[in-house]
Structures are given as C-alpha cells and as structure tokens.
N, C-alpha and C positions, 0 to 999 in steps of 0.2 A: 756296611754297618747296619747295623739291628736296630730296627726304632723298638723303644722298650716303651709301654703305658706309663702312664701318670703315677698308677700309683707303683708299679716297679719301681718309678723314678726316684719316690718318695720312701720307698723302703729300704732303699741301698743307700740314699743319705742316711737315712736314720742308724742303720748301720754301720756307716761309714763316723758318724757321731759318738756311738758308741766305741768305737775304735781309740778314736782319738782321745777320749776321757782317759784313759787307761792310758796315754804313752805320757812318756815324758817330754820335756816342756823343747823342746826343739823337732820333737816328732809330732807334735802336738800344731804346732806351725806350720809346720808342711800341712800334714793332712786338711787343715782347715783352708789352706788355701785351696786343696782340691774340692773340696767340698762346697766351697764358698763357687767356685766355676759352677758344683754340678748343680746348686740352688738355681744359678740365676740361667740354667737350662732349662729346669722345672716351670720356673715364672716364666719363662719365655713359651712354652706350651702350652701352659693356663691359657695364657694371655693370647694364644692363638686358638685356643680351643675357644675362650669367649668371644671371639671376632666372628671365629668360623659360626660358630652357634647364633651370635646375635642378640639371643639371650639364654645368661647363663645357665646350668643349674645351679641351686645353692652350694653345694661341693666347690664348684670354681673358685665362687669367690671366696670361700672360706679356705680353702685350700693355698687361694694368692695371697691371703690374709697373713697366713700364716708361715706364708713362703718370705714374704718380705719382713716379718718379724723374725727370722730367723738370719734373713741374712745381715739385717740391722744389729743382730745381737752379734754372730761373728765378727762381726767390725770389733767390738770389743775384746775379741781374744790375741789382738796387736798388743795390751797389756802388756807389761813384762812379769805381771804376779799372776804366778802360777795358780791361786787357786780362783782368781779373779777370771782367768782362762777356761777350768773345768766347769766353772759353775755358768759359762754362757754360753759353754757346748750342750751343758743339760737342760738351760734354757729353751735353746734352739731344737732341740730333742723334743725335748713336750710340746711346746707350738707343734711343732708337723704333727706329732704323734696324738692328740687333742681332737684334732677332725676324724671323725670317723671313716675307714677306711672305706667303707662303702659309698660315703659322699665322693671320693676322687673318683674323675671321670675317666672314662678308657681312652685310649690311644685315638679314639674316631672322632671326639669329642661332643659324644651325640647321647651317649647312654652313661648311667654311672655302671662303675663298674661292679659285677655280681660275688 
C-alpha cells in the first residue's frame, strides 16, 4: 500500500465530502461512514507527525484542529433529517478546506508541504 501525504489525505476527503452532499440520504450514510474511517486516519498522522516533530509546525495543529471538528460534525449526519445531514457534510468541508493548503505538512512530517 501507498502512504499518501497529509494533504493528499486531506484532499480526497474533501472530495469524498463533496460526494456525499450530492447522494441521497442512504448513500449519504455509507459514504460518511468511510470518510469518517479516512478522518480519524488523517488525525492519526497529524498526530504522529507532531510526536515525530516534537514541535509542531502551525499547519499541524491547525490541521488536527480541524480534523477533529470535522469528525465531531460527522457525528451529526446519524440525523435522520436529510438536510440536517448535508449541511454537516458542508460543515466539515470548510473546516478542512479553511487551513490553507500549504500549512498541511508532507508525508515526512518535517517540512510543510510546497
């Protein structure tokens, strides 16, 4: 398997986000269940990348910041009202999408990414 960077990581949820906004309400559940997996993959990387580092860059932790505000919003798309659902997909959408991409660090967890 492929170790993908951080912010790959973070690009293909957010794609994956976008996705889901657009299905309907039991396609919409699946997907966020994967997605909700590929978050707490993302946080687990951060979260080793600030270990590895010791000390962070700002990226990291704004990065984990807004990894765990998204996956706290997810929670909420267990809803059964449908637009109670899309509106916490788009939530979670702009958190990640908010840090700028140049703050997420690379795969090495040593440099941000260029």
């Amino acid at each position: 398997m492929t170790t993908r960077s951080v912010s790959d990581q973070r690009q293909a949820v957010i794609a994956a986000l976008d996705a889901a906004m657009k299905a309907d309400a039991a396609e919409m559940k699946r997907r966020t269940d994967r997605i909700q997996s590929d978050l707490a993959a993302l946080r687990d990387t951060l979260i080793e990348n600030l270990r590895r580092a010791h000390v962070g860059a700002p990226g990291d932790h704004a990065g984990l910041k807004a990894v765990n505000i998204a996956i706290s919003l997810l929670m909420s798309v267990e809803s059964p009202v449908t637009s109670i659902q899309a509106l916490s997909l788009e939530k979670a959408r702009n958190e990640l999408s908010q840090v700028p991409a140049e703050m997420w660090m690379s795969e090495s967890g040593s440099q941000p990414r260029p």
